[in-house]
N, C-alpha and C positions, 0 to 999 in steps of 0.2 A: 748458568743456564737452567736454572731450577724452574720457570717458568715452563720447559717441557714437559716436565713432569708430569702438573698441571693440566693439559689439554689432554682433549679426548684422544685415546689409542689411533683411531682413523686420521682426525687430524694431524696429531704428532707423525703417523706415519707418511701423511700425505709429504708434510715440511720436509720432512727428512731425506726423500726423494726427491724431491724439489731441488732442495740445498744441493745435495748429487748431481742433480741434469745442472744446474747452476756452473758447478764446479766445470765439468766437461765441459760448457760453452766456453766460460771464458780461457780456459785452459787451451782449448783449438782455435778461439781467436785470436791469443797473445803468443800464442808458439811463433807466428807469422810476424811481429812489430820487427822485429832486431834483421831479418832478413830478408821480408817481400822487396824492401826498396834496391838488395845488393842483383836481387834475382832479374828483376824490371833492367837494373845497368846492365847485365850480364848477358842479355837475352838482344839487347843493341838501344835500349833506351837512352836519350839523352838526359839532362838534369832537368832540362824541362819536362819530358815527357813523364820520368820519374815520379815529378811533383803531382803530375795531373794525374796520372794512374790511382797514387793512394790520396787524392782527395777528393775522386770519382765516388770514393766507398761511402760519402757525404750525402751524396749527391742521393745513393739510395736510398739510405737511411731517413734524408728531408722527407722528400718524395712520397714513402709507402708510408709513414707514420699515419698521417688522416686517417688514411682507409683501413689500417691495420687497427686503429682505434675504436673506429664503429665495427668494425668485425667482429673485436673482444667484445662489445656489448653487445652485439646483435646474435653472434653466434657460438660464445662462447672461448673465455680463455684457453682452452688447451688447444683448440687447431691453431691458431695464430702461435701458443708457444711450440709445437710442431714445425711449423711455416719457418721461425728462429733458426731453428735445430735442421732442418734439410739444408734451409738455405749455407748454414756455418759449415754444414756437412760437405756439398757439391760444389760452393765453389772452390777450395780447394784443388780438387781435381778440374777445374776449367783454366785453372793458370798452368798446369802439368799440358793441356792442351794444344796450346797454342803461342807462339812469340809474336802476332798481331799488335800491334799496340791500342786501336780501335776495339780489338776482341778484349785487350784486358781492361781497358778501361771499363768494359761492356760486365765482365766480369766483377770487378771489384765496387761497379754499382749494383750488381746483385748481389757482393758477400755484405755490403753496406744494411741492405732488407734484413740480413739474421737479426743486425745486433736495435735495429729498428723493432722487430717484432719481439724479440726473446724480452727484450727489456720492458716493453709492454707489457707484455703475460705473463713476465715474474712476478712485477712491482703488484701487476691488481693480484695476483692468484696468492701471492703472500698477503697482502690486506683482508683478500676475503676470509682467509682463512685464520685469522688474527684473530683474537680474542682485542674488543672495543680498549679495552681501561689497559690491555698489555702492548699494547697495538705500536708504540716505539720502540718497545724493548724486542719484539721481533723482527719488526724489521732490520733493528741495527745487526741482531744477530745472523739473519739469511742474508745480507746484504756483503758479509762477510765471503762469500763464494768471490765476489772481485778483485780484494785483494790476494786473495789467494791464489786464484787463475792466474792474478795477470804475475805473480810471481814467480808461479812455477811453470806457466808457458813459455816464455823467454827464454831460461837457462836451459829447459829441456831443446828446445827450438834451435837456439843457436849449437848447443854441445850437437845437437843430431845433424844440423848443416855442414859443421865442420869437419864431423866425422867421415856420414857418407852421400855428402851431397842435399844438391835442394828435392829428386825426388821423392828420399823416405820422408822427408821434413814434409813436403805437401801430403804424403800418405798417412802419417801420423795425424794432423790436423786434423784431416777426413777422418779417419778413424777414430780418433775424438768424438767428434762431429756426430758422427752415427751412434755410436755407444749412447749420448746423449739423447739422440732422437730414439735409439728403443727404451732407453728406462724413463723417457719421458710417458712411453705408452703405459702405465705402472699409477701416474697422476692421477687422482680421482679429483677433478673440480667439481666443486660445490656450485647447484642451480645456480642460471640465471634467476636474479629479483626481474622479475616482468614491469617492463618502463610505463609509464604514464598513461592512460588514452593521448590525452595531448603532450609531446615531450618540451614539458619547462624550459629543458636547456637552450632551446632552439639550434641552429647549426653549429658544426665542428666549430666555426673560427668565430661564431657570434661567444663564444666558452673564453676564448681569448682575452674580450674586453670586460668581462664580469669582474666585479672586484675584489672578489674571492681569490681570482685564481691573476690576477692582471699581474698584481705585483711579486708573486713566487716565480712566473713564467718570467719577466723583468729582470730578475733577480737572477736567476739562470742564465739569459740570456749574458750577459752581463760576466758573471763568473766564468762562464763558459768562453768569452773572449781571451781572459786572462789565461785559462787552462790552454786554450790552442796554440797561444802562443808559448805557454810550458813548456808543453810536447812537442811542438815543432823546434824550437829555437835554442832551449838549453844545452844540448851537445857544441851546436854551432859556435855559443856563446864561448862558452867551457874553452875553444880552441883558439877563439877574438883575444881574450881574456890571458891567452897562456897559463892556466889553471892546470895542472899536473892530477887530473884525477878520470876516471873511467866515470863516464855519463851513466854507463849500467845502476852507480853505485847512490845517485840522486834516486832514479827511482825505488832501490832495495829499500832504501832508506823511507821516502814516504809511503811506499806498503808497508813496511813495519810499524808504522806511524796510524795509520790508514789503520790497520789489524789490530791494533791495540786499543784505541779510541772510542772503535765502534763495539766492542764487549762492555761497554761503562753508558756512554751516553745514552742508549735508546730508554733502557728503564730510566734514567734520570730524569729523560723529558719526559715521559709518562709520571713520574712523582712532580718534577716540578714545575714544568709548562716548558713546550718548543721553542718560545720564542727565543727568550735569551743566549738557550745553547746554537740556535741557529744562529744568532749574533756574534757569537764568539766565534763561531766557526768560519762563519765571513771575515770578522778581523784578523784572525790567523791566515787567514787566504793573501787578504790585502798585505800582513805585515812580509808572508811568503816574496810576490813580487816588489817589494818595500827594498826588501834583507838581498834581491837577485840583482835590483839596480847596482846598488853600490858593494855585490860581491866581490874580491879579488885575491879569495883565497880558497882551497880546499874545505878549509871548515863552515866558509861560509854557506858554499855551496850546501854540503852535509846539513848543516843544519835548517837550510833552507828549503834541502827536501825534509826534513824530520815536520816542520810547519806545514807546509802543503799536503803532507799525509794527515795530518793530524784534523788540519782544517777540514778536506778533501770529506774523512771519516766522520767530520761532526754534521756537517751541514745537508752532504746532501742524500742519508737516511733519511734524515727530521725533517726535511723539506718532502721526501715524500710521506713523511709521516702526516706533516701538516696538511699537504695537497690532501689526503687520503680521508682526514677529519673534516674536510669542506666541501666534499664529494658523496654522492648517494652511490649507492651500490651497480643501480644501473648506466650509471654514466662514468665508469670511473677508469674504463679503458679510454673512452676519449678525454679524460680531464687527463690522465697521466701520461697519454702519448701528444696532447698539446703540450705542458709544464717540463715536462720533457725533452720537447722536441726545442724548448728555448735555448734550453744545452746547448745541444748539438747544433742549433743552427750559429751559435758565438764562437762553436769549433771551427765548422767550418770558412765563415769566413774572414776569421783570425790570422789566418794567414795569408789569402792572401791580402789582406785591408789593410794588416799593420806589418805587412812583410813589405810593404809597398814602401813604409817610412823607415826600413831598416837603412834601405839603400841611403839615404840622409842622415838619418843619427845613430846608425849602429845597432848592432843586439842590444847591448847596454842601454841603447835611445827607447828600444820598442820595449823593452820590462819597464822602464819608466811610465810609459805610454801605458802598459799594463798595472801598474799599481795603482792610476790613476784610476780604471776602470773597476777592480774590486774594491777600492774606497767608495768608488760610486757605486756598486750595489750593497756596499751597508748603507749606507746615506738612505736609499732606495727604501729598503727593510725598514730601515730605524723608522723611517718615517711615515710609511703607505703603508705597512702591512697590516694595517684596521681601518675601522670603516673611520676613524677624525684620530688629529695627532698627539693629542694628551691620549688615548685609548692604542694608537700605535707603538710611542712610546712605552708605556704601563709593559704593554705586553711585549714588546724586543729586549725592553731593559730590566724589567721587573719581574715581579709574577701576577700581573694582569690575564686575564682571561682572552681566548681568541672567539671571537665576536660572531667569526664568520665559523665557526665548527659548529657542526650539525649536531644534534642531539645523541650521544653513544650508541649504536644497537646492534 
């Protein structure tokens, strides 16, 4: 991390509180994974209503991204990462509220809005503040606040539920939550760049079909199918399978994975170009749900999270690395909550599209059905990610140059 060193004192200090508000978000939104859905049963949901509560939280996150996106550029990164930070903060305490089922759904489409906006006005407020020529190497480093939340939210999350119930557990969240929203007030964002007389880009979703950005947001969307079906389906599977191992221990395992990866790749692909390491990173994705069809052991599993962390950690830094080199400064809130928002919209409906084909072929049916789908977002990359395919190639496989990156500055 010598690369710290190197920046200016403001800067560095700004990253460094960042990384912190970083840490607190994800740390209060993963306290909640392991026990919102027992609290939803507990409270009189049925397995249906279950379902629909935590992937209401979708529904926000779709939703606000647009607008949260022309806001960073219009108004500035820090209120929108603020907007993150209240919202991670509050609702917590609106599920403490109420046993409505109406209200929580109402609810967990506004804790949906944190992770909508915070992820916005992390990704640009680390790029802006990025040095051009280092510009991988810190992202992969600030980006590390993820895996680490979502490791240590969990274990804290569940040990505190068990101990003294779900209200300290939703109190801790919150208090998470807030800690983050005041030493977010600490953040010094660097100017608005002032947009165009006429803005080039034209609207939010006209940014969509540009060819810059068509095939990274593709590519996402895509990966993001396989991921939804990760995280919803792997415990399930695990007990189809008769597999003898705690699902906790899949995830531990690709955060470690995750955490290790992203300390190496980001300078790499500043020394040796995004593309190829973002290739690798998609095939480790694909070989992930590859290695999860024909699981039927313990180890398999294990090592099938150690690939999905590892993949997870390569690809999608460098993909906002990449996004980040094809974007001007003042458009870079909407370019990064559209590429983005391709994620999350393959998350959300990953379940239920290919939860639909479970009932017919099984868990083991739908990770097939998923390998399928990250082989087709390398296919996707290898092929589109330049302007013709001898020049896509070059640069997925080689050390070709990206065609569509803006000039450094």
């Amino acid at each position: 991390m010598k690369i710290f060193n190197t920046l200016e004192p403001a800067v560095r200090q700004n990253l460094l509180v960042l990384f912190g508000v970083g840490l607190l978000f994800w740390s209060s939104l993963a306290a909640l994974l392991p026990t919102l859905p027992l609290y939803i049963r507990d409270v009189g949901g049925t397995k249906y209503q279950v379902g629909v509560v935590i992937g209401a939280f979708a529904v926000g996150l779709l939703l606000f991204r647009p607008w949260l996106g022309q806001l960073a550029d219009r108004r500035g990164r820090k209120i929108v990462l603020l907007i993150g930070l209240a919202a991670v903060a509050i609702a917590p305490l609106g599920y403490l509220m109420t046993q409505s089922m109406p209200l929580l759904i109402a609810i967990r489409a506004f804790h949906g809005l944190s992770i909508a906006a915070f992820t916005t006005a992390y990704s640009t407020l680390v790029v802006d503040l990025s040095p051009p020529s280092n510009r991988g190497e810190v992202i992969g480093y600030m980006s590390l606040v993820n895996p680490i939340g979502v490791a240590i939210g969990p274990a804290i999350g569940g040990f505190l539920q068990a101990w003294a119930g779900y209200t300290p557990l939703f109190l801790m969240s919150a208090g998470l939550g807030f800690a983050g929203l005041l030493s977010a007030l600490w953040v010094q964002a660097p100017q608005l760049v002032a947009q165009p007389a006429v803005d080039t880009t034209g609207t939010f979703w006209r940014l969509l079909f540009s060819p810059r950005l068509r095939t990274p947001t593709l590519t996402l969307l895509l990966v993001g199918m396989a991921f939804g079906v990760l995280s919803t389906f792997v415990p399930l599977f695990m007990q189809e399978a008769g597999v003898d191992l705690n699902a906790g221990l899949f995830y531990t395992a690709a955060a470690v994975a995750g955490f290790s990866v992203r300390l190496l790749t980001g300078r790499a692909s500043d020394r040796y170009g995004r593309g190829r390491l973002i290739t690798l990173g998609l095939l480790l994705y694909a070989l992930t749900m590859l290695l999860l069809w024909f699981a039927h052991s313990a180890s398999m599993f294990l090592l099938a999270g150690l690939l999905e962390g590892a993949g997870t950690g390569i690809f999608l830094p460098l993909m906002v690395a990449l996004v980040a080199d094809r974007s001007e400064a003042y458009e870079r809130g909407r370019v990064f909550s559209l590429c983005v928002g391709g994620f999350d919209l393959g998350i959300a409906i990953a379940g239920p599209a290919l939860g639909f084909f479970a009932e017919y072929v099984g868990y083991r049916g739908i990770f097939g059905l998923a390998s399928g789908l990250a082989f087709l977002s390398v296919l996707v990359f290898v092929t589109q990610c330049s302007k013709t395919l001898p020049h896509s190639l070059s640069f997925a496989l080689g050390d070709g140059r990206d065609l569509y990156a803006l000039p450094r500055r």
